[in-house]
TORLOLUM-357811 format. One line per field, with one value per residue: residue number from 0; x, y, z of N, C-alpha, C, O, CB in turn. Coordinates in steps of 0.02 Angstrom, whole numbers. Each point is the difference from the previous one (the first is absolute). Glycine has a CB too. Layout:
num: (NUM_...) $
nu: (X_...) $
nv: (Y_...) $
nw: (Z_...) $
cau: (X_...) $
cav: (Y_...) $
caw: (Z_...) $
cu: (X_...) $
cv: (Y_...) $
cw: (Z_...) $
ou: (X_...) $
ov: (Y_...) $
ow: (Z_...) $
cbu: (X_...) $
cbv: (Y_...) $
cbw: (Z_...) $
END
This chain:
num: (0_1_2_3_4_5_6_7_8_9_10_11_12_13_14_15_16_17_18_19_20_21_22_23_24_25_26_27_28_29_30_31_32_33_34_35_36_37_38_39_40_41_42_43_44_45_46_47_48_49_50_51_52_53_54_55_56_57_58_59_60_61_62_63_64_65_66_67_68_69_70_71_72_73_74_75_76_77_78_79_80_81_82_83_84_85_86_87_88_89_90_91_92_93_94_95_96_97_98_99_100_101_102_103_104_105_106_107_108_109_110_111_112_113_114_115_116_117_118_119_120_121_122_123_124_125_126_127_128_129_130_131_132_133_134_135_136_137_138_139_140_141_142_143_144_145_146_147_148_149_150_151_152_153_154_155_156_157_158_159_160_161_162_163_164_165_166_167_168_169_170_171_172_173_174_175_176_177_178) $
nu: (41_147_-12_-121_104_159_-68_-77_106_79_-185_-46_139_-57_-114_66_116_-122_-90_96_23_22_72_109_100_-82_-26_143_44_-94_47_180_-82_-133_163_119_-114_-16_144_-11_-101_52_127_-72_-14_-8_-71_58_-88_-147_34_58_-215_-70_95_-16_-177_-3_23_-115_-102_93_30_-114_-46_148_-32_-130_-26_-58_-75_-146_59_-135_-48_61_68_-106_100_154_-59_-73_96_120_-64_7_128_78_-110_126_147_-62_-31_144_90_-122_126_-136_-90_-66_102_-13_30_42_40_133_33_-59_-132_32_-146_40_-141_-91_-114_39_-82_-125_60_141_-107_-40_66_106_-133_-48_159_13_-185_-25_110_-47_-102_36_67_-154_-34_82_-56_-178_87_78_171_58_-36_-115_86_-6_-147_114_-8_120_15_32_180_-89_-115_94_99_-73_-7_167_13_-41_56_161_-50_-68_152_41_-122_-72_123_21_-118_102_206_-117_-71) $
nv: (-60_60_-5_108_146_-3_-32_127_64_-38_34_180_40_13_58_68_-27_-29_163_104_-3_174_91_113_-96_39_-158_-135_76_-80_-122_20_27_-75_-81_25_-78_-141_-106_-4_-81_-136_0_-33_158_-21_51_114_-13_53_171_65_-61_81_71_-61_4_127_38_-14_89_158_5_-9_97_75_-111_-134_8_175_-96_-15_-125_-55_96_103_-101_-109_-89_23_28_-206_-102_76_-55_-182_29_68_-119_-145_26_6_-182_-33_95_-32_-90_-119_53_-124_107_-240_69_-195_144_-45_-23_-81_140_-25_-12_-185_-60_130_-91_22_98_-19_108_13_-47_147_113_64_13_152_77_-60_-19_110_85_40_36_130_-2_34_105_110_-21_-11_146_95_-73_-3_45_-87_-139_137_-40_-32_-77_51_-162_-141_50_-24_-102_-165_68_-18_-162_17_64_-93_-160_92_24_-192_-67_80_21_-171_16_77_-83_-147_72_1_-108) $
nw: (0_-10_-150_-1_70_-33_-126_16_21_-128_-135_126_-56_-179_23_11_-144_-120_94_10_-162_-51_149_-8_22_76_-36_59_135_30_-59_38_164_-35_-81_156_97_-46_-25_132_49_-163_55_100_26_158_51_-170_-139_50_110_-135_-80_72_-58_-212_42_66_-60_-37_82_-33_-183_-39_72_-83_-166_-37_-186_62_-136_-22_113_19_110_-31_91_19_-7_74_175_23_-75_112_100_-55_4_176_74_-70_48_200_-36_-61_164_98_-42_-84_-132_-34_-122_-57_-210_83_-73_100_156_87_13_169_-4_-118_87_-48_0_-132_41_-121_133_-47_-166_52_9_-172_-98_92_16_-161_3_73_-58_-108_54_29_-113_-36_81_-93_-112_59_101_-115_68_-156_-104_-15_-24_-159_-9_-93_-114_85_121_-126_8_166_61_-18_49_144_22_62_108_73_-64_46_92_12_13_112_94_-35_11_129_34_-58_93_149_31) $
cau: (-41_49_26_-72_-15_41_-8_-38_19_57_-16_-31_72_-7_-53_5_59_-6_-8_61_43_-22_-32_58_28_-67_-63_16_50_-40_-12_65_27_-46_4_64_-17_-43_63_25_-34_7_64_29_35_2_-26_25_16_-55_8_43_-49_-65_1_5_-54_-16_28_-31_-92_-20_8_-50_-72_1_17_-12_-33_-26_-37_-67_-15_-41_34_85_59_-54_-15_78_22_-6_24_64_-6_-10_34_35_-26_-6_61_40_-31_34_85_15_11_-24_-27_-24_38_53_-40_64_31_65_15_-32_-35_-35_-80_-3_-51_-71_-78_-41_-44_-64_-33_45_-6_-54_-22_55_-51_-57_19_24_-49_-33_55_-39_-60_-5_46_-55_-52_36_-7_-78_-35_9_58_63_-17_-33_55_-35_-57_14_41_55_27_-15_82_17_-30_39_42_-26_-56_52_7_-33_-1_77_7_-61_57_35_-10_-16_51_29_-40_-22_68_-2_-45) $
cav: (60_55_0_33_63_44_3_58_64_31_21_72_61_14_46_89_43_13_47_30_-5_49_72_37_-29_16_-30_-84_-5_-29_-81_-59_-18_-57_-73_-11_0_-29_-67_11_-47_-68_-26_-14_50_17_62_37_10_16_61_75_-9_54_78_28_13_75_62_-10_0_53_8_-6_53_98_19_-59_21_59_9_-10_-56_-15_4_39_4_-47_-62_-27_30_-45_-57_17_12_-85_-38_26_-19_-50_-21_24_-73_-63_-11_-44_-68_-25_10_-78_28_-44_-1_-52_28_15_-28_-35_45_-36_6_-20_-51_15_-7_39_31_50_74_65_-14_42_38_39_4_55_100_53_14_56_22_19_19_96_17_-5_34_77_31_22_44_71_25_6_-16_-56_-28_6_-22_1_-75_33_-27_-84_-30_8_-33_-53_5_16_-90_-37_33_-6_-84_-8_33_-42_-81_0_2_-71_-57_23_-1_-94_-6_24_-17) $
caw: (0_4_-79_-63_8_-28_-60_-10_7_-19_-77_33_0_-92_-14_27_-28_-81_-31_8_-49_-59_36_46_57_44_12_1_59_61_-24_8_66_48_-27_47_60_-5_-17_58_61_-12_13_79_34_72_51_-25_-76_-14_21_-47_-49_32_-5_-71_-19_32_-68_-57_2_26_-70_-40_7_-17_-62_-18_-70_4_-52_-3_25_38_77_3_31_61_-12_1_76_33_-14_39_80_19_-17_48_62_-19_-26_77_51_-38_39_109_23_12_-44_-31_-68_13_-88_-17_-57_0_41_60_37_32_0_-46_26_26_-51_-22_42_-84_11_10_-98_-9_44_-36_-73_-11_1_-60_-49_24_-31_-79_6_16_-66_-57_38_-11_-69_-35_43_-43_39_-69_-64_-35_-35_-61_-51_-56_-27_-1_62_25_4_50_38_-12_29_49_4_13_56_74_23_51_56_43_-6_52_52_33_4_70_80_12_28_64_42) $
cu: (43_23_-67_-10_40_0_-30_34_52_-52_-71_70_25_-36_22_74_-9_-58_14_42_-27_-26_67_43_-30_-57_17_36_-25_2_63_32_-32_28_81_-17_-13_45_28_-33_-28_49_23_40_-28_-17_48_-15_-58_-20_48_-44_-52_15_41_-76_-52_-21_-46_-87_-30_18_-33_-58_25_8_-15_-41_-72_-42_-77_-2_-58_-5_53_57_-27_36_81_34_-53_22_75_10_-26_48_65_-54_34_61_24_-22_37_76_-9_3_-69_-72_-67_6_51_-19_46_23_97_30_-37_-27_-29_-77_-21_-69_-59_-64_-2_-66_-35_-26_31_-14_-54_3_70_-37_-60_44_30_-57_-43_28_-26_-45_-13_19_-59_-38_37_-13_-77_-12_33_69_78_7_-11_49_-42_-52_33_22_70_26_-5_67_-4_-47_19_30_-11_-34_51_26_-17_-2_88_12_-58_45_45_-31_-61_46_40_-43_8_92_-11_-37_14) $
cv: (63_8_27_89_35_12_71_74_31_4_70_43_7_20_67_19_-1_68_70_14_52_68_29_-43_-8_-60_-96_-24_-45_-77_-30_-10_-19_-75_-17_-29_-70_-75_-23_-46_-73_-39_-35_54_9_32_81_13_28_80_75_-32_35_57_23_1_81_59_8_15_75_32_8_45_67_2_-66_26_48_-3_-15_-67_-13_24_30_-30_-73_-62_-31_18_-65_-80_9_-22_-73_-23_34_-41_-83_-17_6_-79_-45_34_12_-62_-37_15_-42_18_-84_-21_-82_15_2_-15_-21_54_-43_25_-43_-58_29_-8_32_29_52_47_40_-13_69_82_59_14_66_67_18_2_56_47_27_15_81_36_8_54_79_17_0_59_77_32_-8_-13_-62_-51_24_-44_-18_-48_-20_-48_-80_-34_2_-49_-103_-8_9_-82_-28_4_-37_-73_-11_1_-85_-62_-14_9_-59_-20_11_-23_-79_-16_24_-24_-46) $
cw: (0_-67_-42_34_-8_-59_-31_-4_-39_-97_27_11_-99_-24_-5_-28_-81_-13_-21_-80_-50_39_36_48_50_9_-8_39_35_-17_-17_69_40_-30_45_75_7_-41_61_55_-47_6_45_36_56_3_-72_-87_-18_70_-45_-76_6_-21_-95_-23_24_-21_-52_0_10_-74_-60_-13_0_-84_-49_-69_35_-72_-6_12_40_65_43_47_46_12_42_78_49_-20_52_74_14_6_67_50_-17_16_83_34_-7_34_51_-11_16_-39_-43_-64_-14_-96_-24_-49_22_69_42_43_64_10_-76_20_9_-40_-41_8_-54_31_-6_-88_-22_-1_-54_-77_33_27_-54_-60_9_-22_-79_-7_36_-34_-40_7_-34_-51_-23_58_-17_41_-35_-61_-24_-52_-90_-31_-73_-42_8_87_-3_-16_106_60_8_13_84_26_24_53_97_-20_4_58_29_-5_44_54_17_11_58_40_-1_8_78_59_30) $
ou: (-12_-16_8_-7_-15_14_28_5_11_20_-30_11_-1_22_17_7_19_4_-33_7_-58_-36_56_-16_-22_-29_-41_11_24_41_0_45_13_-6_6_36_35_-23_-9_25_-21_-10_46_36_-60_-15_-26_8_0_-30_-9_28_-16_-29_15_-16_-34_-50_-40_-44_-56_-47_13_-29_-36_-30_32_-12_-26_-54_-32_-37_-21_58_15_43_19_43_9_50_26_-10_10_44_6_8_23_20_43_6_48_37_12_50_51_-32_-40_-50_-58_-13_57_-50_-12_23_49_17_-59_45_-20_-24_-56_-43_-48_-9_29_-45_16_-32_-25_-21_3_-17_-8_-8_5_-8_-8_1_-13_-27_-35_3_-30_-37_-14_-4_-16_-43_-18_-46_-30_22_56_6_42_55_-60_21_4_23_19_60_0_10_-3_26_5_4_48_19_-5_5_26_57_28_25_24_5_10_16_-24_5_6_22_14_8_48_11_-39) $
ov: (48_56_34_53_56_58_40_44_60_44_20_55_52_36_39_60_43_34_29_55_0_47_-24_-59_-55_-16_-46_-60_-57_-38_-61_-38_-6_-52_-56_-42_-34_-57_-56_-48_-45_-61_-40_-18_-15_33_24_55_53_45_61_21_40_30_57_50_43_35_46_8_25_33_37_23_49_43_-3_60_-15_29_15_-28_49_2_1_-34_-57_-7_-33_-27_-14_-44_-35_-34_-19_-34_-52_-58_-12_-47_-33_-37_-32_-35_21_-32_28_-33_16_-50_15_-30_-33_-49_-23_-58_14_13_-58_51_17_-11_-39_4_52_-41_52_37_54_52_49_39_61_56_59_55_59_33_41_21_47_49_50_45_60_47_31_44_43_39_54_57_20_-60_-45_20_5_-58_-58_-51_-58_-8_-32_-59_-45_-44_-25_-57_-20_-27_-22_-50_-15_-18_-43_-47_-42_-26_-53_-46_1_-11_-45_-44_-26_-54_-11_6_-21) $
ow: (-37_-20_-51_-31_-22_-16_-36_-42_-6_-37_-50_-24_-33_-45_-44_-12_-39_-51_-44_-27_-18_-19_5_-10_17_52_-6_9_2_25_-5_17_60_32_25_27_37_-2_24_30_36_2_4_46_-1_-50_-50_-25_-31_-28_3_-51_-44_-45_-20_-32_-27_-4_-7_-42_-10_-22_-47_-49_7_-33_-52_-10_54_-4_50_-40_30_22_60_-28_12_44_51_25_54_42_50_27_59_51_24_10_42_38_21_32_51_1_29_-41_38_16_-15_-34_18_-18_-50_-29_-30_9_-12_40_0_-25_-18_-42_3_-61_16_5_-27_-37_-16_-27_-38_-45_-8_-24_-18_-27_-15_-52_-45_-51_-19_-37_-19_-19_-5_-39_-51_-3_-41_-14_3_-6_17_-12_0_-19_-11_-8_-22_26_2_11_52_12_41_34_56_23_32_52_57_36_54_12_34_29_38_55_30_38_57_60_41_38_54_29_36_61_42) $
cbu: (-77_52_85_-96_-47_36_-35_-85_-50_127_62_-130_72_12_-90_-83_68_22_-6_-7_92_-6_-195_-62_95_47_-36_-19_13_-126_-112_-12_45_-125_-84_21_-74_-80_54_1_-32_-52_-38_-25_95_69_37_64_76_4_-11_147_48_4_7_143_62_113_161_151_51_65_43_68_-38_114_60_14_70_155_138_6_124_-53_-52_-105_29_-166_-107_-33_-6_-67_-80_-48_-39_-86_-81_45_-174_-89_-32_-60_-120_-138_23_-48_156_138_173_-74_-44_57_3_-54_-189_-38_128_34_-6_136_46_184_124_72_-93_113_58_-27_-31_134_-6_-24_-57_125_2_-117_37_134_17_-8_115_32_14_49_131_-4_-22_127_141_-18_7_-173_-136_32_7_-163_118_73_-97_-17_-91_-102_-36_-146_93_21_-94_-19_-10_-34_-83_8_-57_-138_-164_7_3_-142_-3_57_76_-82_2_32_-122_-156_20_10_-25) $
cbv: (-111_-76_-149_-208_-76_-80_-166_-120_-84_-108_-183_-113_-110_-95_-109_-63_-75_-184_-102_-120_-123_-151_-22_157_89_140_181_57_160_146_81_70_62_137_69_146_149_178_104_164_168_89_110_-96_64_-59_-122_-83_-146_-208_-159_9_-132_-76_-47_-100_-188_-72_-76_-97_-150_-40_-78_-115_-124_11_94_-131_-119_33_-30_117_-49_-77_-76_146_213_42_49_53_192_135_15_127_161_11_18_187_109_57_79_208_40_-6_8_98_10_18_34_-3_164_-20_218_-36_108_140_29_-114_135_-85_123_51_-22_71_-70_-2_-71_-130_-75_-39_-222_-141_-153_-121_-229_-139_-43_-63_-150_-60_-135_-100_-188_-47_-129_-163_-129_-49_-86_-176_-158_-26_-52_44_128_66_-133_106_141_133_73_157_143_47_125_163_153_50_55_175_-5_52_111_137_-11_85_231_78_61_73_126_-18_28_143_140_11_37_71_60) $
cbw: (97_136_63_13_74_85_55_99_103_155_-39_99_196_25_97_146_143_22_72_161_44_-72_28_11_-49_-97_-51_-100_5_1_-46_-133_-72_-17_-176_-93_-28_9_-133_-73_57_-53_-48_-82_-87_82_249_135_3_-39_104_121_33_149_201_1_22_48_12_25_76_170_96_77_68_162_102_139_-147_87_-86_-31_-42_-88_-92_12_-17_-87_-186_-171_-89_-10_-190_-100_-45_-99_-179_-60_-13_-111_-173_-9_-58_-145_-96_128_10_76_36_115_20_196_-1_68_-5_-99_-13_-41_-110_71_95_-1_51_119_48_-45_148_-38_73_165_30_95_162_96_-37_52_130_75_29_134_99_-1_21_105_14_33_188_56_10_-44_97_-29_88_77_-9_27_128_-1_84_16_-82_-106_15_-46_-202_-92_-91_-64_-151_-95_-163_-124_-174_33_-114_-91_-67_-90_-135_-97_-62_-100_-162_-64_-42_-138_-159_-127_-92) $
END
């Protein structure tokens, strides 16, 4: 099971950076330092590695919501500033000791034995869903620009589709590495 879900997460981390490819920097950075992160904790990496992982995601999150894509994208910043801030909350839990993070990918972690436990599964899935869902809420309610109608936006919106069942791949796959 540990192997499929690293699997996920790591082809959700390719998503999101392929939807990136052909763009500024600004807008593919983030997703090569969620796909680094996110190797990293398939690898097996420790307390320390995945902690100076958090706080690169951090950055990046805090990065995003001041100078992140801005263009006529779907949802604009919203969406990629809560996927970020998951994925930091995510990446901080998977480096305390004892964790049960144990992927047999790479090294011997401890807490490798623990139950699995579907509520914390849960309970991590519905807040970033919720999460997104307000993100949504915001923009019909008028607190940030609407996402475009037009025909002129369905490269983008697609691009955007990819995006997010990326982002949704990884942040299942993390919470069920967690639970």
């Amino acid at each position: 099971m540990h192997q499929l879900t690293a699997l996920l997460a790591l082809l959700g981390s390719c998503a999101c950076l392929m939807d990136g490819i052909g763009r500024p920097f600004r807008e593919w950075a983030p997703s090569a330092v969620v796909l680094t992160v996110m190797a990293a904790m398939v690898r097996g990496a420790g307390g320390a590695a995945l902690t100076v992982g958090a706080c690169a995601l951090a950055a990046v999150a805090v990065w995003t919501a001041l100078a992140g894509p801005s263009d006529g994208r779907p949802g604009g910043r919203g969406p990629a500033v809560v996927d970020l801030t998951t994925m930091v909350l995510l990446t901080a839990c998977a480096s305390r000791p004892g964790h049960g993070l144990g992927l047999g990918l790479g090294m011997d972690m401890p807490g490798t034995a623990a139950p699995y436990d579907v509520r914390l599964f849960l309970l991590l899935v519905v807040c970033w869903a919720l999460a997104r869902a307000a993100v949504r809420l915001a923009a019909l309610v008028g607190w940030s620009r609407p996402p475009p109608t037009d025909g002129a936006g369905v490269g983008a919106r697609r691009m955007a589709a990819l995006h997010a069942g990326g982002s949704a791949a990884m942040i299942i796959a993390m919470s069920a590495m967690l639970a």
